[in-house]
DRENBADREN-327584 format. One record per residue (C-alpha): x negated, y, z negated; residue in three letters. Coordinates in steps of 0.1 Angstrom, whole numbers, padded with zeros to 4 digits, always signed. Example, Ala and Ser with C-alpha at 12.3 -4.5 7.8 and 13.67 -1.06 7.14 Angstrom:
% DRENBADREN-327584
-0123-0045-0078ALA;-0137-0011-0071SER;
% end
This chain:
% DRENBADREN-327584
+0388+0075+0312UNK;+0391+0084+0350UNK;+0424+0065+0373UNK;+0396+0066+0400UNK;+0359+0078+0401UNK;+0352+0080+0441UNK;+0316+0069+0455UNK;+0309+0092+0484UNK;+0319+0125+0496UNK;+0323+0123+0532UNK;+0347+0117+0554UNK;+0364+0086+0540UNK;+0358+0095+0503UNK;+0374+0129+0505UNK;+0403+0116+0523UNK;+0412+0093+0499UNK;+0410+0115+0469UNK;+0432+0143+0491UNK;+0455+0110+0496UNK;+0453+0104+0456UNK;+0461+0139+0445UNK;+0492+0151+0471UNK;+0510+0118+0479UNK;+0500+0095+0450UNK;+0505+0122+0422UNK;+0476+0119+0401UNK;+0461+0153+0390UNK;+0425+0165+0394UNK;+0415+0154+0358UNK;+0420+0118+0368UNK;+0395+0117+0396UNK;+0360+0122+0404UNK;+0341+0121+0439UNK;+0308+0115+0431UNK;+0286+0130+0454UNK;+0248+0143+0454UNK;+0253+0169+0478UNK;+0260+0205+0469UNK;+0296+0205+0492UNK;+0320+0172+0501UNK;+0314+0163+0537UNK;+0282+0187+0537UNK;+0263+0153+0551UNK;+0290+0148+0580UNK;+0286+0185+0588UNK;+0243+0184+0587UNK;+0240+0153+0610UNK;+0270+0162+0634UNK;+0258+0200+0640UNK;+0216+0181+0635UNK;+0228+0161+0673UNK;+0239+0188+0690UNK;+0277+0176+0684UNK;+0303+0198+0699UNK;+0333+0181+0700UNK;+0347+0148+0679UNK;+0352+0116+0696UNK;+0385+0115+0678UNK;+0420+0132+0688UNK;+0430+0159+0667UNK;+0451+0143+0647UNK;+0423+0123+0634UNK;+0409+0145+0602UNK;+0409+0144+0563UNK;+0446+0160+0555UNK;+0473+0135+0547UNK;+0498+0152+0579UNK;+0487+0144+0608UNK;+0494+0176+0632UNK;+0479+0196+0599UNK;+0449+0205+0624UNK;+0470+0211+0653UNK;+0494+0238+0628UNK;+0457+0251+0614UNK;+0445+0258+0650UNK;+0480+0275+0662UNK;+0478+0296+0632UNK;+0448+0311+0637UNK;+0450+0313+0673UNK;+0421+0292+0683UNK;+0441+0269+0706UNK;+0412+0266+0732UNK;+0390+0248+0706UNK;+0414+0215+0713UNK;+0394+0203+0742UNK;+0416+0185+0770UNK;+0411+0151+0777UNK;+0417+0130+0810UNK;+0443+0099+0791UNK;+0435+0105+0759UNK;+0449+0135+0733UNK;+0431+0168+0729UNK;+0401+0167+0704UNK;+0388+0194+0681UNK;+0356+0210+0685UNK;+0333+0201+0659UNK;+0338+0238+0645UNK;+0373+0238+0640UNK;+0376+0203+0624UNK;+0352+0213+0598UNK;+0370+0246+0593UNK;+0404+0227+0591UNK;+0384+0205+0567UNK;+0374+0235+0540UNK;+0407+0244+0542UNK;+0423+0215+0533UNK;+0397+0211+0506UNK;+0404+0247+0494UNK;+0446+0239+0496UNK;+0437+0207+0477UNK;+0413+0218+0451UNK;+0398+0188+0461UNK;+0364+0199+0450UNK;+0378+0205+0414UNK;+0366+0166+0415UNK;+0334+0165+0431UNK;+0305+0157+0406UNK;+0269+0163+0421UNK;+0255+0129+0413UNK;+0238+0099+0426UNK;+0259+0067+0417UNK;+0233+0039+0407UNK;+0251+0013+0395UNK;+0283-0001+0385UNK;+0292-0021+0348UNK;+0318-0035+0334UNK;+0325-0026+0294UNK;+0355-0034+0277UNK;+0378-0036+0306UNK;+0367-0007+0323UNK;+0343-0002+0351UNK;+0314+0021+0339UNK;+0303+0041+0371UNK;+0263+0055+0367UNK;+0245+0082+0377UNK;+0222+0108+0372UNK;+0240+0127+0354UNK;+0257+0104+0329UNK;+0282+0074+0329UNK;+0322+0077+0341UNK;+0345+0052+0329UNK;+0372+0047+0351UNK;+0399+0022+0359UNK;+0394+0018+0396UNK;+0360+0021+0419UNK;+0367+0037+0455UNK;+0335+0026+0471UNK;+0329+0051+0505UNK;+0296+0054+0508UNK;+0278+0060+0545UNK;+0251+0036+0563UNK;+0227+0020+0549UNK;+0202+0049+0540UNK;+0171+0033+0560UNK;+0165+0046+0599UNK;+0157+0014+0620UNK;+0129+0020+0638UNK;+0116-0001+0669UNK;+0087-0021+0657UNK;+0058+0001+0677UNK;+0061+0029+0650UNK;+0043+0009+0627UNK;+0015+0016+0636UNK;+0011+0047+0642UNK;-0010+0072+0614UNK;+0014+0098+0595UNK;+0014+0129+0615UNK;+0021+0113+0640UNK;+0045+0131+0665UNK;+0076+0107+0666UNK;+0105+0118+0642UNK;+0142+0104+0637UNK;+0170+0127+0646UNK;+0183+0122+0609UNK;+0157+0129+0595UNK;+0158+0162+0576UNK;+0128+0175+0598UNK;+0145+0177+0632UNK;+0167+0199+0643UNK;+0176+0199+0676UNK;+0179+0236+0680UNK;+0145+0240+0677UNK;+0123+0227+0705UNK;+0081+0240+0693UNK;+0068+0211+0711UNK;+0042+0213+0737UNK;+0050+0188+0765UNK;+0079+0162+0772UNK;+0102+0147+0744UNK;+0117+0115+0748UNK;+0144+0104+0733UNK;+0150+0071+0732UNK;+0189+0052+0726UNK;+0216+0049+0747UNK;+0247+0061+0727UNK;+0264+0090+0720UNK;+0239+0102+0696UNK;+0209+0105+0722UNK;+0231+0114+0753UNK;+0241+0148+0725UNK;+0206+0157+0719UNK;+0192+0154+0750UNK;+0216+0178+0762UNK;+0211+0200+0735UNK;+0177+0201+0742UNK;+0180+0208+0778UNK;+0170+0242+0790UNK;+0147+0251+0764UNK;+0127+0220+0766UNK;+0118+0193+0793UNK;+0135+0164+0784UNK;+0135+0125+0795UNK;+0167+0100+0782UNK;+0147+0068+0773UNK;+0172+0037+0774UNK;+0166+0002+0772UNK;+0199-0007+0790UNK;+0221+0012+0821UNK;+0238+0040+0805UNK;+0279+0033+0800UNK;+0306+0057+0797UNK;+0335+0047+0773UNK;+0360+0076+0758UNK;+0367+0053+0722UNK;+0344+0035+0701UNK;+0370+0003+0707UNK;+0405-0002+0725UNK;+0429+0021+0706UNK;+0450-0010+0696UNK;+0425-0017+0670UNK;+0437+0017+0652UNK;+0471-0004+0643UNK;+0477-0027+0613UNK;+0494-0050+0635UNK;+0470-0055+0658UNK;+0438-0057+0633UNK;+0464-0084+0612UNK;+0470-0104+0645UNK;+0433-0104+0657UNK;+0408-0109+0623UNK;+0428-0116+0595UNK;+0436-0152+0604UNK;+0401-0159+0604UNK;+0383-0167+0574UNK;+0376-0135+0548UNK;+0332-0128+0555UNK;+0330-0158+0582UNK;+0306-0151+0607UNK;+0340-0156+0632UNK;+0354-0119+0620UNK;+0320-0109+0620UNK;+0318-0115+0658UNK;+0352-0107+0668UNK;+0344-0073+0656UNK;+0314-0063+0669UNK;+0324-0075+0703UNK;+0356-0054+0697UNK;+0331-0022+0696UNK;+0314-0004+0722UNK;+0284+0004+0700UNK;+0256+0026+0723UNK;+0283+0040+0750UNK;+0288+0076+0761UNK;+0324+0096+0762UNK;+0330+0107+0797UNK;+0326+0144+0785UNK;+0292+0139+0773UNK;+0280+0119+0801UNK;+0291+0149+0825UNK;+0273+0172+0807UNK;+0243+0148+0811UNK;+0245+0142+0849UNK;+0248+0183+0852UNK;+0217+0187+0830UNK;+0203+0161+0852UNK;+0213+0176+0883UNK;+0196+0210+0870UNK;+0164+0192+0869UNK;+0163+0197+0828UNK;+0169+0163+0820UNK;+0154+0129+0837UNK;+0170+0094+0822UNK;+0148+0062+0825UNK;+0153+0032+0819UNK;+0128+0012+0800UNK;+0115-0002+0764UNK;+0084+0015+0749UNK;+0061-0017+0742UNK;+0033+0005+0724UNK;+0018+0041+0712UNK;-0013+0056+0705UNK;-0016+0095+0697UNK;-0036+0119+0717UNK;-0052+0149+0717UNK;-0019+0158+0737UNK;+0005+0141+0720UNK;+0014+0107+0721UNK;+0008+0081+0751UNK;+0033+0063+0757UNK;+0032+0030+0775UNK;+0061+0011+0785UNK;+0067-0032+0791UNK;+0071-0026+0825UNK;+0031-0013+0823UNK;+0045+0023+0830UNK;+0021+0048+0809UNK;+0030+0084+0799UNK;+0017+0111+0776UNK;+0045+0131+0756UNK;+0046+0160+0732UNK;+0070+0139+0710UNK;+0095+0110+0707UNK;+0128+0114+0689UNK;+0146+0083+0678UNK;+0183+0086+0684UNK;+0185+0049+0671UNK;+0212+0032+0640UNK;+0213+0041+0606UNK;+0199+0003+0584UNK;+0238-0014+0585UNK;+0261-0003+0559UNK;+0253-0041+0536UNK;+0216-0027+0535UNK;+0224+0003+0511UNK;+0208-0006+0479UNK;+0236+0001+0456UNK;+0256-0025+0476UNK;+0235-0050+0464UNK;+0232-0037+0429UNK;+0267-0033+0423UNK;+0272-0071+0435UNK;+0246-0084+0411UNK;+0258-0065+0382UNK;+0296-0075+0386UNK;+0295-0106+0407UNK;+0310-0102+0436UNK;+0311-0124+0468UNK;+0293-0113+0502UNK;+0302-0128+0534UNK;+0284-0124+0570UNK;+0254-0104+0573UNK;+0263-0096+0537UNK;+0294-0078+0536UNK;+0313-0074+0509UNK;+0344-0104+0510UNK;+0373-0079+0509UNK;+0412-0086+0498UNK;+0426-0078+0531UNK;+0459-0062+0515UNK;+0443-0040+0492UNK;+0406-0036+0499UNK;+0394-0045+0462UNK;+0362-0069+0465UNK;+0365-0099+0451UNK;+0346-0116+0426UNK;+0331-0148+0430UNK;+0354-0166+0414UNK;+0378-0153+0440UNK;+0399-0126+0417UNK;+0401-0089+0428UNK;+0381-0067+0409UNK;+0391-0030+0407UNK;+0359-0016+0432UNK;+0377-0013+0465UNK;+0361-0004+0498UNK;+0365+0024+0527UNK;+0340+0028+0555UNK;+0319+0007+0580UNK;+0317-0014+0544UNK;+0355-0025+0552UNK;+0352-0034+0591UNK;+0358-0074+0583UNK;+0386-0065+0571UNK;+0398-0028+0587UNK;+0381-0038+0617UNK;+0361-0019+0643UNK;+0374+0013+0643UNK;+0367+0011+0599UNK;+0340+0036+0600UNK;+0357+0064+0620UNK;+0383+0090+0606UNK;+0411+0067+0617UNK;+0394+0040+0592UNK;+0397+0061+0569UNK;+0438+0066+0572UNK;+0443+0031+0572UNK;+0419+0023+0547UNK;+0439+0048+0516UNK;+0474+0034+0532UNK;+0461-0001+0516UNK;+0449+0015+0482UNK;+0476+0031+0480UNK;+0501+0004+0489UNK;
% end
């Protein structure tokens, strides 16, 4: 029997298990990260490098090892000092190369992937104490659940893609078929969101393709995903915690704590200069309906504006993190309580999800899973610190 049998291998589940192995002292044999992927945080690196990412929104002493100027030493050491990007009132951040790099390196130094078991998890029973953890490839009994698992799966997608007949020239940018270093499209692409995500491949896509920012509100410019304050235990203790655990009151105060669909100052600058080049135009609009064309696509907007396009990339959400069906399953089979826009009702001093009956059960949470409890920033690599100081604890 496993101490811990980890659900996810991204960000949050491999810094947990690094937290697990070199500061709670349990070996490799007590742990499993399960994982489908061939490599941990192989989806982080596909989606980030998929959007044209080159640089983290998060300082550099945001990443997966448990010291937090580990990157800064990592950089120093091998000389790379100029891939900690300057930024105006905040700390440097690491390129998106480096921070992966310092990432294999810490999972190397770790051994961490002496834990990783390429599986799906399925399901989750309980069976003679323990909690029996299922995949693909067999069961894991384990005292303790780490539940870290990404977004929902789904890509929302606005309601006029419905409609439209497969082959049909409209793709999402996480799907596995877009890549936005590759640009064989005859005619304009639109992409349409307003957040970081769009702003990155839009300007990835400018110079080698002609380009138009499609976004249904003005375009805002914020460095952090929420006022830094919400990185601090004291402050995320003093602001949701008083509220009721899954109320639709923490619910709220959260999301209006987040600036969901902003730009970081660094990306929008790079937009205005692509803009300025005449590579990228931004509009602001909502497409009401499609129809394909010989052409492409025609594209006609509420405002009664009408275009024809060689494609339309959706830069839009990921289905919310409640929507991802082993949520559900594993709240069914070992009946645990959901709150808000079903979240999982969390202990807020050591993440476990409770049961209905309002004990803890041994699954605990990290990720945008835990934000009524860790609070807006729960999804980012800061969530992920704060998140293992309370399983730890």
């Amino acid at each position: 029997m496993y101490d811990y049998v980890i659900i996810g291998g991204g960000i949050h589940g491999t810094y947990v298990a690094n937290c697990l192995l070199s500061d709670a002292g349990y070996s490799h044999s007590d742990i499993r990260i399960v994982e489908p992927r061939a490599e941990l945080l192989d989806s982080f690196a596909s989606k980030a490098r998929r959007c044209g990412m080159e640089s983290l929104r998060s300082p550099f002493v945001h990443h997966i090892d448990t010291e937090p100027f580990s990157l800064r030493s990592f950089v120093e050491g091998a000389e790379r000092d100029g891939e900690l990007v300057p930024t105006t009132s905040h700390p440097n951040r690491p390129t998106l190369d480096v921070f992966l790099d310092h990432a294999r390196d810490t999972i190397e130094r770790g051994h961490i992937e002496r834990c990783h078991v390429r599986a799906r998890a399925n399901g989750i029973t309980e069976r003679h104490g323990a909690l029996e953890v299922e995949t693909g490839e067999g069961e894991f009994a384990t005292r303790n659940v780490v539940l870290a698992i990404g977004p929902g799966g789904g890509r929302t997608r606005p309601e006029w893609t419905e409609s439209l007949p497969d082959g049909a020239p409209v793709v999402h940018v996480w799907d596995d078929a877009f890549d936005s270093a590759e640009t064989a499209v005859d005619g304009r692409t639109v992409v349409v969101g307003g957040g970081i995500t769009a702003a990155q491949v839009c300007c990835r896509l400018a110079g080698s393709a002609d380009v138009m920012l499609l976004s249904r509100h003005p375009l805002e410019n914020t460095l952090t995903e929420a006022d830094p304050r919400w990185m601090n235990w004291d402050h995320i203790e003093k602001e949701i915690h008083p509220l009721p655990a899954g109320s639709q009151a923490r619910y709220n105060r959260i999301r209006a704590a987040r600036n969901d669909a902003t730009i970081p100052p660094y990306v929008g600058e790079r937009l205005v200069a692509g803009r300025e080049r005449g590579e990228i135009d931004v509009l602001i609009g909502e497409i009401a309906c499609t129809s394909p064309t010989d052409d492409g696509l025609l594209v006609r907007l509420r405002d009664g504006t009408a275009m024809t396009v060689g494609q339309v990339v959706l830069a839009t959400r990921f289905d919310p993190a409640p929507e991802h069906p082993l949520v559900s399953a594993v709240a069914q089979s070992l009946s645990l309580e959901r709150g808000t826009n079903r979240f999982p009702v969390l202990d807020d001093h050591t993440l476990a999800w409770r049961r209905r009956d309002s004990t803890n059960s041994n699954v605990y949470i990290s990720g945008a899973l835990a934000e009524p409890t860790v609070g807006p920033f729960a999804r980012n690599i800061i969530g992920a610190r704060r998140a293992a100081e309370r399983l730890l604890a």
